[in-house]
N, CA and C atoms as a LAMMPS dump frame, in Angstrom:
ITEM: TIMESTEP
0
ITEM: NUMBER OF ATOMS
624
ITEM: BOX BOUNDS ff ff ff
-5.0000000000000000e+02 5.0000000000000000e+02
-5.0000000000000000e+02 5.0000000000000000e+02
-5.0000000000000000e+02 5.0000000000000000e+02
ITEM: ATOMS id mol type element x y z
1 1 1 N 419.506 398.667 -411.32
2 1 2 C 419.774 397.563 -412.242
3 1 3 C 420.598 398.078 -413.426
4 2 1 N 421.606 397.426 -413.755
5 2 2 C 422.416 397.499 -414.868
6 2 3 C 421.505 397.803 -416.191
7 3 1 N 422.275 398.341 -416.874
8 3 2 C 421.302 398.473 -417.966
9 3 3 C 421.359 397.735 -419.432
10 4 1 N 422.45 396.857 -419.106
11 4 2 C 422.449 395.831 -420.038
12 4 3 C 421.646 394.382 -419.197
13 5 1 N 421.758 394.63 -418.001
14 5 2 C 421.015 393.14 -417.039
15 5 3 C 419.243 393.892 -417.403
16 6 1 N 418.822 395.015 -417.88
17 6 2 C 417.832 395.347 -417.67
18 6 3 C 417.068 394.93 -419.403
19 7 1 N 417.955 395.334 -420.394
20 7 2 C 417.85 395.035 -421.65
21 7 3 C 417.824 393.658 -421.883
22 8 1 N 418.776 392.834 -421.36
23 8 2 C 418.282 391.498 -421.437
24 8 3 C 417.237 390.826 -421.105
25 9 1 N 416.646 390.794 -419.978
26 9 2 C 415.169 391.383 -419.152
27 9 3 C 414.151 391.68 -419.863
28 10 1 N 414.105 392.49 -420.95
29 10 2 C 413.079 393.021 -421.875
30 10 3 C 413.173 392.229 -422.892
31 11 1 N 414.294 391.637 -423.495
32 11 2 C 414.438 390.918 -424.538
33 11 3 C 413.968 389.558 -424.077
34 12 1 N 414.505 388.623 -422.935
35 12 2 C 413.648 387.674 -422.674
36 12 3 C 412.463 387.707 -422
37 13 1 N 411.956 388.449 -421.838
38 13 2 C 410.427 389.098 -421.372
39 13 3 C 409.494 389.108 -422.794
40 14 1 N 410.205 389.606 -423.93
41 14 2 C 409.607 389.776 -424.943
42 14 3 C 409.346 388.116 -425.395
43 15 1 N 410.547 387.371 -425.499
44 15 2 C 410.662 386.14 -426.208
45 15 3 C 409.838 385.517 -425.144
46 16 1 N 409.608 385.383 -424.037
47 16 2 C 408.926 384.568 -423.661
48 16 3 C 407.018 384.986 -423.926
49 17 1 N 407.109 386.479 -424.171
50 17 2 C 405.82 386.431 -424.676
51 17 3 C 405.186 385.842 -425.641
52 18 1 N 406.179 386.16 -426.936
53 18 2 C 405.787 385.433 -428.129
54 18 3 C 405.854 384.255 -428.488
55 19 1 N 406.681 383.351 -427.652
56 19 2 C 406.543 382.053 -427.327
57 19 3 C 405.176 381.512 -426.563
58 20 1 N 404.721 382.294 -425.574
59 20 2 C 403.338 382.547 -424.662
60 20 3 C 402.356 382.003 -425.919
61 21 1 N 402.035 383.583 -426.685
62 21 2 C 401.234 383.597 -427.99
63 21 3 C 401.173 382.421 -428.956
64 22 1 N 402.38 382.409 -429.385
65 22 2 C 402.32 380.78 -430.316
66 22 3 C 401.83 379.656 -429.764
67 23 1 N 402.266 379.402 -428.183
68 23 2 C 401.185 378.082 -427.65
69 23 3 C 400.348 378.238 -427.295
70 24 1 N 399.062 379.227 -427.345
71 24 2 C 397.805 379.396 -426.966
72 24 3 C 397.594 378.918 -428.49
73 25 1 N 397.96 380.042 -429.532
74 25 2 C 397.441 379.51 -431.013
75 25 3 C 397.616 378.146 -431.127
76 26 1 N 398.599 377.492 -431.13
77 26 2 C 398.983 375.959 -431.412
78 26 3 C 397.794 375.074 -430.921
79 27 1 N 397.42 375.651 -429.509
80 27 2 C 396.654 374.699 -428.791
81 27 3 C 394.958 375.179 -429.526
82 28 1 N 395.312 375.881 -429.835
83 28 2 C 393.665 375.947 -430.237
84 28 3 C 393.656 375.144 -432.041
85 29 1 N 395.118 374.984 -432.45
86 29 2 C 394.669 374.084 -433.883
87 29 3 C 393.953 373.031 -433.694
88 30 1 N 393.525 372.538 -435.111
89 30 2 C 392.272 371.648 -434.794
90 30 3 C 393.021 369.984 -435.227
91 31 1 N 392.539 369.155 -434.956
92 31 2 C 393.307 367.6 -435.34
93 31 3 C 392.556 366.889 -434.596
94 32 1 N 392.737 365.268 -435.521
95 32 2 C 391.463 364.298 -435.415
96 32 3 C 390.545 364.134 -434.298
97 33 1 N 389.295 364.264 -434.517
98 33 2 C 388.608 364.18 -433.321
99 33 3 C 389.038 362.335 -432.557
100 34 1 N 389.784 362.186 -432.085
101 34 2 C 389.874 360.591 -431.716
102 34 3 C 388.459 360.296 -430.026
103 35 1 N 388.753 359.018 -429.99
104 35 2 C 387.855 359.093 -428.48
105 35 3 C 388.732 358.071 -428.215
106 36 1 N 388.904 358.781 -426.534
107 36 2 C 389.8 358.061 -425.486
108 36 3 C 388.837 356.494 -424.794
109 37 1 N 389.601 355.809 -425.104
110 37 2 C 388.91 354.317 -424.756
111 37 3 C 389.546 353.594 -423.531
112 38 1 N 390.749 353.854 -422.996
113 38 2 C 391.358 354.006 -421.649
114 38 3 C 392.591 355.335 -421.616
115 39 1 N 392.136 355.783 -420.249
116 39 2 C 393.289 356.787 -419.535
117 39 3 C 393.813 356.288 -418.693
118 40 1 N 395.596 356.63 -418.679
119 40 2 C 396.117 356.439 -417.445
120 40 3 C 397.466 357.354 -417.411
121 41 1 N 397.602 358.586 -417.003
122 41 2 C 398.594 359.685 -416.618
123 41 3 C 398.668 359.698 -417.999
124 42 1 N 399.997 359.5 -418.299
125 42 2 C 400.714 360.194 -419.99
126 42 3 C 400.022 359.071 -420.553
127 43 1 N 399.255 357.833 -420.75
128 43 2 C 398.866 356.713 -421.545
129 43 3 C 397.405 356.731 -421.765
130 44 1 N 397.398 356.58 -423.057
131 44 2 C 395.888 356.207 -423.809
132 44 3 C 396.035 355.646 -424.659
133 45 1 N 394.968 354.559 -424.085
134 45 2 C 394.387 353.524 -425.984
135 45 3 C 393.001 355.128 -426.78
136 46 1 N 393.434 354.827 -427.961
137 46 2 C 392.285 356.122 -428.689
138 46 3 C 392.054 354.774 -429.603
139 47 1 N 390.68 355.482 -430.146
140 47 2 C 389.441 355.306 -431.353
141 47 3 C 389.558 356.003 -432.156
142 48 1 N 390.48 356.245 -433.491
143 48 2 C 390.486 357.234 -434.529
144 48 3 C 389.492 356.763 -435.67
145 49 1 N 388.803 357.911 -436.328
146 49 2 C 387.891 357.697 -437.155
147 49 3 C 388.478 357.626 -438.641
148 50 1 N 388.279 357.745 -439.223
149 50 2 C 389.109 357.462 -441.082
150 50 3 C 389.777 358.999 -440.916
151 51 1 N 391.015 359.063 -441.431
152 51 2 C 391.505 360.467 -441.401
153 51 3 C 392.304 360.552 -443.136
154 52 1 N 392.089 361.54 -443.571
155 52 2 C 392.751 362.116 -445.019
156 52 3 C 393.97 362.741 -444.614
157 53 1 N 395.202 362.03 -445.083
158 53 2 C 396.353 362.513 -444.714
159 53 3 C 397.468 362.921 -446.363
160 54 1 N 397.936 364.12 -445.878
161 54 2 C 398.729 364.453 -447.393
162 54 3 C 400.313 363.587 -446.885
163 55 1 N 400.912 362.71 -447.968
164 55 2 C 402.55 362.198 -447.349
165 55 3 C 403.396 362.506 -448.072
166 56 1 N 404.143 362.887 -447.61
167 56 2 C 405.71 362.508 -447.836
168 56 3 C 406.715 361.729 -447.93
169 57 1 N 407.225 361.219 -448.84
170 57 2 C 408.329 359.886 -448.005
171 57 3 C 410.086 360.815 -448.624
172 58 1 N 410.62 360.426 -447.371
173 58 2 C 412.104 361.326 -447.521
174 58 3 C 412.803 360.47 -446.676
175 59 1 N 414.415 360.51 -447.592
176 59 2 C 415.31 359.882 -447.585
177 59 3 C 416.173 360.737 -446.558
178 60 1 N 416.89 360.126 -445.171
179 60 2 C 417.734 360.547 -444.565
180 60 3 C 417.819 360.11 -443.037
181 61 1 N 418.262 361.185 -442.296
182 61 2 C 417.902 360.808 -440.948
183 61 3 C 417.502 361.335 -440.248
184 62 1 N 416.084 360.93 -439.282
185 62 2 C 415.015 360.656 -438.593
186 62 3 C 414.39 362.699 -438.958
187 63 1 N 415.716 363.377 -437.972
188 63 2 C 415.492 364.77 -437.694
189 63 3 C 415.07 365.576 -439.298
190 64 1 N 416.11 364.94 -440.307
191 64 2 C 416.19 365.951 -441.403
192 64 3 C 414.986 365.604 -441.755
193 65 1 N 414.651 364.421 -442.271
194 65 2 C 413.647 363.14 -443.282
195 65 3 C 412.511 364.324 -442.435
196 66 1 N 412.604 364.903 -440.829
197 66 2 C 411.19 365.307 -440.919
198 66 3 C 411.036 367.104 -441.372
199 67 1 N 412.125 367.527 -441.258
200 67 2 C 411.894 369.002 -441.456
201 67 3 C 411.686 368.749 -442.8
202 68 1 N 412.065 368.241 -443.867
203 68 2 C 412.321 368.307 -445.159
204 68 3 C 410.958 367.877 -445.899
205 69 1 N 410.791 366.739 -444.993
206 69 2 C 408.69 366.254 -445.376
207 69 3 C 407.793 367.578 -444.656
208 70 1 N 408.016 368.122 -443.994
209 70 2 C 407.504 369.421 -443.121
210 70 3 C 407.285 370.318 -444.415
211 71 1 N 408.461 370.815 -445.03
212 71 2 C 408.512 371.788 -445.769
213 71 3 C 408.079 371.341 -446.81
214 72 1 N 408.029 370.521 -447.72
215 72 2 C 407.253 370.15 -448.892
216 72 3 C 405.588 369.852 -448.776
217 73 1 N 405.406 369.003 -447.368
218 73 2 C 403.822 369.286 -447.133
219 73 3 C 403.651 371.092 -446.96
220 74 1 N 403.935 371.577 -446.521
221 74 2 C 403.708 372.589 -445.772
222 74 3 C 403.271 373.672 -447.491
223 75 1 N 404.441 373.404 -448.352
224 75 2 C 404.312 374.258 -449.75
225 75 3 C 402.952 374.127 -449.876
226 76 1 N 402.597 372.617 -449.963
227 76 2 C 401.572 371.98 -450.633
228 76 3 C 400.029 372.626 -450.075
229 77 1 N 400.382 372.766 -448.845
230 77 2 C 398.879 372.926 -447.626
231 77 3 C 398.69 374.662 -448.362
232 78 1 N 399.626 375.454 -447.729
233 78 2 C 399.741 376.717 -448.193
234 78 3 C 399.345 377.155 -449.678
235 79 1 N 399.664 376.167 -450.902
236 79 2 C 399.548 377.311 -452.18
237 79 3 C 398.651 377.641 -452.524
238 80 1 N 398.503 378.918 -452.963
239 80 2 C 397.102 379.757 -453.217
240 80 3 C 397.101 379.366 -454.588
241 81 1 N 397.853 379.016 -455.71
242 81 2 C 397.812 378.926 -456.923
243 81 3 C 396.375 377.54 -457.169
244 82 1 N 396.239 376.785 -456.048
245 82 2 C 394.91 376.251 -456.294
246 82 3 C 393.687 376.425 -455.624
247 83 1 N 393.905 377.841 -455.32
248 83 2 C 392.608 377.939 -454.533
249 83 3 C 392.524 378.55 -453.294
250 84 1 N 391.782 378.001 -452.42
251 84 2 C 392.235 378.676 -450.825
252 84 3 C 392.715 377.931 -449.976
253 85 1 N 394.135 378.137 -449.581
254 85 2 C 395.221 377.096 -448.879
255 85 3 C 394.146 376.402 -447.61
256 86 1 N 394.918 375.462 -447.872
257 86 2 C 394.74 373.865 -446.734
258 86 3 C 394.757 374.604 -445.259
259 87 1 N 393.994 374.064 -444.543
260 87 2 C 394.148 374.861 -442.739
261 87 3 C 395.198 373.763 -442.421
262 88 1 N 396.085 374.563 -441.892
263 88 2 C 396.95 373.259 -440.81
264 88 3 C 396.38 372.931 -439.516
265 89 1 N 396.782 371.473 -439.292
266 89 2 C 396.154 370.907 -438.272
267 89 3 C 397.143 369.954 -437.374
268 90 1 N 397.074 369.351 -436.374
269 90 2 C 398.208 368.871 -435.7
270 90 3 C 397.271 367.577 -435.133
271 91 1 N 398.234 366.719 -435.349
272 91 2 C 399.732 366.791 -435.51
273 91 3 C 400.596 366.652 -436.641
274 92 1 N 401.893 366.844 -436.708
275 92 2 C 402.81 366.051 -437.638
276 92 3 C 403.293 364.593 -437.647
277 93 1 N 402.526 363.582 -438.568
278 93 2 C 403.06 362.481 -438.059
279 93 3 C 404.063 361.99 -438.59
280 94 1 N 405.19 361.143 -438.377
281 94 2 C 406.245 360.423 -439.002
282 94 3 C 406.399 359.147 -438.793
283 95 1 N 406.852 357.96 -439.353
284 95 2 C 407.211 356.493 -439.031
285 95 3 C 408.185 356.127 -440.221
286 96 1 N 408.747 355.107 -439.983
287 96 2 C 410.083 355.02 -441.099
288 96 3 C 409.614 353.891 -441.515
289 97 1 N 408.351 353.55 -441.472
290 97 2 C 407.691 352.011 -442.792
291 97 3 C 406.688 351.662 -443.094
292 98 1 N 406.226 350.721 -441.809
293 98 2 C 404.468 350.105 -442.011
294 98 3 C 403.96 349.382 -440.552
295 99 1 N 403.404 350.525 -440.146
296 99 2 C 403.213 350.744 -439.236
297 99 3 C 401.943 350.517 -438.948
298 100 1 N 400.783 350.034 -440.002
299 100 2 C 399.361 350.115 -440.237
300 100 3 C 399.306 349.221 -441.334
301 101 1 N 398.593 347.824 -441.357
302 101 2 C 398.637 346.485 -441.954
303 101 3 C 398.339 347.473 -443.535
304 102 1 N 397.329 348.078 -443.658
305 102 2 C 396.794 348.624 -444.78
306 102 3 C 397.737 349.716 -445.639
307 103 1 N 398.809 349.948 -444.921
308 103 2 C 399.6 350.977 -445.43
309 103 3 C 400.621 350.489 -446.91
310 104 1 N 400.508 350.995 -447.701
311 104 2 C 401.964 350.372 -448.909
312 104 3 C 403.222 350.399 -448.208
313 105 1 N 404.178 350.04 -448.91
314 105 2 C 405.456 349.966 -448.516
315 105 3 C 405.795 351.526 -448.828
316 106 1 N 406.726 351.809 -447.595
317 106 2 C 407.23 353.089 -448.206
318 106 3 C 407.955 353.94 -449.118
319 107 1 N 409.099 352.478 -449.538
320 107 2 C 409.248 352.719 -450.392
321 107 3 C 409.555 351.522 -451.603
322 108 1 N 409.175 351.51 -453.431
323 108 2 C 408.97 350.473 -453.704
324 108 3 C 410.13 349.49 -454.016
325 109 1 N 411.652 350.63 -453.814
326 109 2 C 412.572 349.598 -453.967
327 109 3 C 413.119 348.737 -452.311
328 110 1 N 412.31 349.675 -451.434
329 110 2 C 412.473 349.306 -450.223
330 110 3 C 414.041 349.614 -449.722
331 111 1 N 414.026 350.736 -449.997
332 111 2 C 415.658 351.817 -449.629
333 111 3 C 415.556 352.102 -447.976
334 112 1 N 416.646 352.078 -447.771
335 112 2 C 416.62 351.745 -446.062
336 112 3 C 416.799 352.988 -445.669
337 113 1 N 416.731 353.717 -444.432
338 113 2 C 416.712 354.69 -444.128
339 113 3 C 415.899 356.054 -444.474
340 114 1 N 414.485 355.294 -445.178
341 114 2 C 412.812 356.056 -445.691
342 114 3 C 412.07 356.299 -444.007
343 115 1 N 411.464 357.363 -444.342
344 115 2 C 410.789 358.104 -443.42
345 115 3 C 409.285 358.582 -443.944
346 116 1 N 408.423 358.432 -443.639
347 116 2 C 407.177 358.901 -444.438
348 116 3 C 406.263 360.25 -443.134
349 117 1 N 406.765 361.377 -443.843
350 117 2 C 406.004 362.093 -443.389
351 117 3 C 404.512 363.083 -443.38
352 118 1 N 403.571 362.86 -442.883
353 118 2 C 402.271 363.075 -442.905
354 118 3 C 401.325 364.29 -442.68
355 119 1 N 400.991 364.996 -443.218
356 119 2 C 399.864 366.218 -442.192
357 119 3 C 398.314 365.567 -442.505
358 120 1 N 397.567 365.799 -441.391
359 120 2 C 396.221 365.409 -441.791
360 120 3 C 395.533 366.52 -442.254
361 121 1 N 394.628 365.966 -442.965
362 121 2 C 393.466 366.882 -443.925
363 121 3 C 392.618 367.66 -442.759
364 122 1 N 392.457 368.997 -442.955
365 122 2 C 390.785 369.352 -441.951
366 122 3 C 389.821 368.635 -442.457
367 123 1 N 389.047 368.194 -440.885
368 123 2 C 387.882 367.733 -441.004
369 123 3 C 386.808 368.258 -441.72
370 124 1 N 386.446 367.593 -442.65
371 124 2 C 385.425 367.609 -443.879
372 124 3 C 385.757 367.422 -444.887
373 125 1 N 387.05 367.546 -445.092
374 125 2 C 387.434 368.06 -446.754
375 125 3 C 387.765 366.227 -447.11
376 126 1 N 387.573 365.852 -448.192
377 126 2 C 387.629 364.776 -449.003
378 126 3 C 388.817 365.015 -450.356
379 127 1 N 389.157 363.282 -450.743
380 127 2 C 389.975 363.117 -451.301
381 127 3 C 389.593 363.933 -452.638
382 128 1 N 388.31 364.541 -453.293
383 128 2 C 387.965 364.946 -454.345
384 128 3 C 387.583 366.102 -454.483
385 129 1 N 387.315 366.943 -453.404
386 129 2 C 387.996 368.37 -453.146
387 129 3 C 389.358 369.286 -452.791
388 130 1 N 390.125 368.026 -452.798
389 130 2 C 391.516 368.478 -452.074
390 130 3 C 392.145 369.322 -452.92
391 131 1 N 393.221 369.94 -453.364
392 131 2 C 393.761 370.362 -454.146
393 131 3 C 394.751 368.758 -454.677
394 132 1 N 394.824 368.699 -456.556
395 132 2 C 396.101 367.548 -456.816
396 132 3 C 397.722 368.189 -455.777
397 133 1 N 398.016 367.306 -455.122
398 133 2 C 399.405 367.674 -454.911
399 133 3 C 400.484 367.206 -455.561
400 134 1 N 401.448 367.389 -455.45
401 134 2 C 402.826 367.988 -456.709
402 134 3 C 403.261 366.391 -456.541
403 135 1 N 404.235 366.34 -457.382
404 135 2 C 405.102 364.754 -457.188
405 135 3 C 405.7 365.016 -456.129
406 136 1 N 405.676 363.58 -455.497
407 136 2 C 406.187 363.445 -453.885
408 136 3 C 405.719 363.396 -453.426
409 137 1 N 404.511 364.078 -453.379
410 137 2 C 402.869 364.017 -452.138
411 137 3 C 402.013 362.912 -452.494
412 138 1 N 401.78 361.966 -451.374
413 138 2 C 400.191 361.909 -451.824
414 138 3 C 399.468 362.075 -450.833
415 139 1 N 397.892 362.503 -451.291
416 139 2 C 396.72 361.906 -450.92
417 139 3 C 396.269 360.133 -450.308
418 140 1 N 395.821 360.423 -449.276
419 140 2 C 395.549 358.706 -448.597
420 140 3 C 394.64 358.629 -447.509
421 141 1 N 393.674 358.207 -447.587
422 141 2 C 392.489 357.894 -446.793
423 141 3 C 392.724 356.99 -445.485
424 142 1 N 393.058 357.028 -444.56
425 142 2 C 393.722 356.444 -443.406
426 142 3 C 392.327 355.363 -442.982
427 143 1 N 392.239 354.174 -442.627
428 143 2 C 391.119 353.881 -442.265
429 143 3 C 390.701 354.138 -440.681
430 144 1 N 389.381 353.704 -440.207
431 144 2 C 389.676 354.227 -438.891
432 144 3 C 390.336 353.027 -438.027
433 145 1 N 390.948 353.341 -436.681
434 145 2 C 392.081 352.493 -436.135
435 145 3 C 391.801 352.608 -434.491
436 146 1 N 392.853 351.731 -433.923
437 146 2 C 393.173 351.593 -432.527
438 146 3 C 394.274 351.924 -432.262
439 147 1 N 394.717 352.749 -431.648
440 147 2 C 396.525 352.56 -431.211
441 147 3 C 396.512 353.397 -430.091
442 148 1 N 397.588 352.395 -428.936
443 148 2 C 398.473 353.216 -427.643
444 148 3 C 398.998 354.239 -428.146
445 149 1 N 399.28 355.219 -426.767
446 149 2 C 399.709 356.737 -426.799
447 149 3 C 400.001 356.971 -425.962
448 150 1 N 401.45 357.242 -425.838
449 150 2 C 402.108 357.855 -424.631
450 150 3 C 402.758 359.523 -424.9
451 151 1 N 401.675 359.813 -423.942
452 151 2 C 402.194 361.668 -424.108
453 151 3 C 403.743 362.094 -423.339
454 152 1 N 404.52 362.943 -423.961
455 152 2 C 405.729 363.242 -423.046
456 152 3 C 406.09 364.961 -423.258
457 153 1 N 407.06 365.399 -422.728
458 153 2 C 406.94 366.889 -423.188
459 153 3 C 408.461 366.941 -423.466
460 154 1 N 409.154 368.284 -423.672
461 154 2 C 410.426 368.153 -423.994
462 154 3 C 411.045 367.648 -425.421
463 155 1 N 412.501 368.101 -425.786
464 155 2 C 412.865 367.368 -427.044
465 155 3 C 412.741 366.509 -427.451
466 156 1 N 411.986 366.12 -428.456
467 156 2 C 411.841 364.392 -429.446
468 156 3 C 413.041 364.051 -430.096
469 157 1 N 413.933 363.746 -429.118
470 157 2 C 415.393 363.375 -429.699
471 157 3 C 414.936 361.978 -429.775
472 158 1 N 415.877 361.384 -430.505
473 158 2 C 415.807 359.943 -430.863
474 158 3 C 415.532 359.137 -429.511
475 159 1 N 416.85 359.325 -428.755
476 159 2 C 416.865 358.301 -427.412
477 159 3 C 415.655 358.514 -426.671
478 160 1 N 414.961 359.631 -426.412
479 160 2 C 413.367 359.762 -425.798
480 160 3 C 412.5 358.959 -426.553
481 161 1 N 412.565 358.981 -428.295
482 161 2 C 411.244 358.502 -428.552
483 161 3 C 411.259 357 -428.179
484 162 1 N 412.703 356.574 -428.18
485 162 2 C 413.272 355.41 -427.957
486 162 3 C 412.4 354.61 -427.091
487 163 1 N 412.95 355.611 -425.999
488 163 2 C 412.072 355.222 -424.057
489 163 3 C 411.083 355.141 -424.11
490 164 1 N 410.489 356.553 -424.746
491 164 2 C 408.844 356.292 -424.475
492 164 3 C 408.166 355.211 -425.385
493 165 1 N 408.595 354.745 -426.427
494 165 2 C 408.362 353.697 -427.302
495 165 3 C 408.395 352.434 -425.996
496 166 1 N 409.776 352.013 -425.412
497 166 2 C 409.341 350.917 -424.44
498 166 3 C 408.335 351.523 -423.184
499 167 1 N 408.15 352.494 -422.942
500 167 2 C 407.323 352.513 -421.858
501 167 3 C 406.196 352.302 -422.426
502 168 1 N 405.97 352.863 -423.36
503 168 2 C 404.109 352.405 -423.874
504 168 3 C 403.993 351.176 -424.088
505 169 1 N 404.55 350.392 -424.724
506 169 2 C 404.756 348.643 -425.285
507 169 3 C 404.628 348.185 -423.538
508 170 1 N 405.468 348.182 -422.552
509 170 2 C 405.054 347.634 -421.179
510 170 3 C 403.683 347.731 -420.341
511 171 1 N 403.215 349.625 -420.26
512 171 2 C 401.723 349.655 -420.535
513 171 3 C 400.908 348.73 -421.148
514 172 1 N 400.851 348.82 -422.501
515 172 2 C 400.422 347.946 -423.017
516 172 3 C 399.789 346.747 -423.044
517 173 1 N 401.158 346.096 -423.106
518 173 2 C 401.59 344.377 -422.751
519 173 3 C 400.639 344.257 -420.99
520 174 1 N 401.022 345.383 -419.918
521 174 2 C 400.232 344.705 -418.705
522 174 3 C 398.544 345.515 -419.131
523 175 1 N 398.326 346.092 -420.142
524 175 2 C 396.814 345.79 -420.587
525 175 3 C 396.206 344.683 -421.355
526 176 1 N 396.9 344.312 -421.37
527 176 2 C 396.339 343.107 -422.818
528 176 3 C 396.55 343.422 -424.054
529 177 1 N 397.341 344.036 -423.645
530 177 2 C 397.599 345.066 -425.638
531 177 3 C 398.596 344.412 -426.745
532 178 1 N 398.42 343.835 -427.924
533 178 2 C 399.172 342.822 -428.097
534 178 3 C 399.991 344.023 -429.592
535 179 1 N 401.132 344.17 -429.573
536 179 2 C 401.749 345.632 -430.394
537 179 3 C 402.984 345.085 -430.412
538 180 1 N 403.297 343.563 -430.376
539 180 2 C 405.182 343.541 -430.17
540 180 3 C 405.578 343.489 -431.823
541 181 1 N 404.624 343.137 -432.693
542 181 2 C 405.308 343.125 -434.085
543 181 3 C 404.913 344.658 -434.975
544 182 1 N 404.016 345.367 -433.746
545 182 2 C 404.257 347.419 -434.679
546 182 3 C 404.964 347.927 -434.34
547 183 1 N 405.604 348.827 -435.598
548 183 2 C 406.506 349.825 -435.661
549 183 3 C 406.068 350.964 -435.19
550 184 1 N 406.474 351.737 -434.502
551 184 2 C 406.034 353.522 -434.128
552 184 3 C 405.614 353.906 -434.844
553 185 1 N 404.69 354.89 -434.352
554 185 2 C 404.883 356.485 -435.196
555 185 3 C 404.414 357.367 -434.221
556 186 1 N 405.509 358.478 -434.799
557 186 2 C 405.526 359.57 -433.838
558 186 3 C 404.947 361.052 -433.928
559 187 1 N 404.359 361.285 -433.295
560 187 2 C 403.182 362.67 -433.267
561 187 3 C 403.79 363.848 -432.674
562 188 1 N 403.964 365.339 -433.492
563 188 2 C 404.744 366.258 -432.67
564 188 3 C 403.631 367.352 -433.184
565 189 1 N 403.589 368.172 -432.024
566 189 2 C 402.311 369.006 -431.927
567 189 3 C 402.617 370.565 -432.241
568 190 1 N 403.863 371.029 -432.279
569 190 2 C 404.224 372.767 -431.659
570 190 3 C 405.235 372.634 -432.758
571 191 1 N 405.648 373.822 -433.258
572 191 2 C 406.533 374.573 -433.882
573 191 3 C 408.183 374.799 -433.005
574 192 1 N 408.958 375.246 -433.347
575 192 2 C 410.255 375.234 -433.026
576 192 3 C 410.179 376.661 -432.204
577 193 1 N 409.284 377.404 -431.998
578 193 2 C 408.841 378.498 -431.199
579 193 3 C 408.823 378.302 -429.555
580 194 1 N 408.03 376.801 -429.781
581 194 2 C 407.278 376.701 -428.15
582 194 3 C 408.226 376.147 -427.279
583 195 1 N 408.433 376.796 -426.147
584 195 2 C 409.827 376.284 -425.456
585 195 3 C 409.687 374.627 -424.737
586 196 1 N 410.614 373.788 -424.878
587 196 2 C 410.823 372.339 -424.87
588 196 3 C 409.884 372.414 -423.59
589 197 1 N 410.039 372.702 -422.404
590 197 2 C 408.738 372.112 -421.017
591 197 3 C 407.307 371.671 -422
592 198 1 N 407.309 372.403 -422.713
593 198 2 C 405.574 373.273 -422.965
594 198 3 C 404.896 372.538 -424.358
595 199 1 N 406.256 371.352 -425.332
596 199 2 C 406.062 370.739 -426.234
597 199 3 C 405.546 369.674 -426.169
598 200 1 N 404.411 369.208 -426.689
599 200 2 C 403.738 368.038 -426.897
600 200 3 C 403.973 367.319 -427.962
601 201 1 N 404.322 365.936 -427.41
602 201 2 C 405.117 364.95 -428.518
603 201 3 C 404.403 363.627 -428.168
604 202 1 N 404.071 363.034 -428.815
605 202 2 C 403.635 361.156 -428.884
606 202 3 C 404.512 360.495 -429.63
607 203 1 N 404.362 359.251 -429.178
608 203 2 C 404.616 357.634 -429.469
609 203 3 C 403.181 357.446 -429.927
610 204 1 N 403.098 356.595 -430.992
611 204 2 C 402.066 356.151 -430.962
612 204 3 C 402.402 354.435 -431.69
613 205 1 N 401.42 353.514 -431.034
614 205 2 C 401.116 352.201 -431.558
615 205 3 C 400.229 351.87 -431.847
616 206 1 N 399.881 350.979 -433.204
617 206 2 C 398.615 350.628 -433.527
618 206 3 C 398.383 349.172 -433.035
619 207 1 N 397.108 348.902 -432.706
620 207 2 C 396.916 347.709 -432.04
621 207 3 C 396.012 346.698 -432.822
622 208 1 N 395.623 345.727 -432.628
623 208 2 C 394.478 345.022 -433.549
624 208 3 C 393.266 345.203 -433.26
């Protein structure tokens, strides 16, 4: 064997290890205990219980609006300057409005092209132990809910969430699921590490 065909070999031998490593860790993070109320292949109606979520709302488009809410939650979860940093938990959620009857507007002049991005709290911790977070964040007590879920793997490019958005709404609709006036929101599970087969991504809809 060549010894540059052999070096390459070791180098993607290596990368696929540490890619290996990051999705065992990923999969063992912790996020809302929900209960599955119907299964069917990639589709579930869930039972979520009240969840504490830190947000973001960011101006742009879809991809940036989420790295950019990523990195400002992410400061927030992490700083030791109040204490002992936030555990991360998965998923990352995003939706670009109001998506949940109880939710505010996202934004109050109602600027088009808002994105509100989310991490949930670990289980236990309350709105009055949290650490204050910085301007831009808040704190928000999610109530508990119903919503379809269609699992998919691969890049969360727009035109996918697109699809899987109508494939869950048709699910749905032949369950009795009545979701034609909610907006998405979308659930991404893995880091930019875990190779696209191996990424876990949702649609999600809330139902009545």
């Amino acid at each position: 064997m060549r010894k540059d065909v052999a070096a390459g070999a070791a180098v993607l031998g290596a990368a696929l290890a540490g890619a290996a490593i990051y999705f065992v860790r990923e999969k063992a993070t912790p996020g809302p205990d929900y209960r599955v109320l119907v299964s069917d292949g990639d589709f579930e109606i869930r039972a979520y219980p009240p969840i504490i979520v830190a947000e973001a709302a960011v101006q742009g488009e879809r991809k940036e609006a989420l790295n950019r809410g990523f990195e400002l939650l992410a400061s927030y979860i992490f700083d030791k300057s109040a204490g002992e940093p936030i555990g991360m938990t998965v998923p990352v959620l995003q939706d670009s409005g109001n998506p949940m009857a109880s939710d505010p507007p996202l934004f109050d002049d109602e600027v088009a092209g808002g994105w509100r991005v989310r991490f949930v709290m670990p289980e236990g911790r309350t709105l009055a132990d949290l650490p204050e977070p910085p301007a831009g964040i808040e704190l928000r007590e999610l109530p508990a809910r119903r919503v379809g879920a269609v699992r998919f793997s691969g890049l969360a490019r727009d035109e996918a969430l697109v699809a899987e958005e109508d494939r869950l709404r048709g699910w749905l609709a032949r369950h009795g699921e009545s979701c034609s006036t909610a907006e998405p929101e979308y659930a991404f599970y893995n880091s930019p590490m875990i190779p696209p087969p191996l990424k876990r991504n949702e649609v999600l809809l809330p139902l009545g």
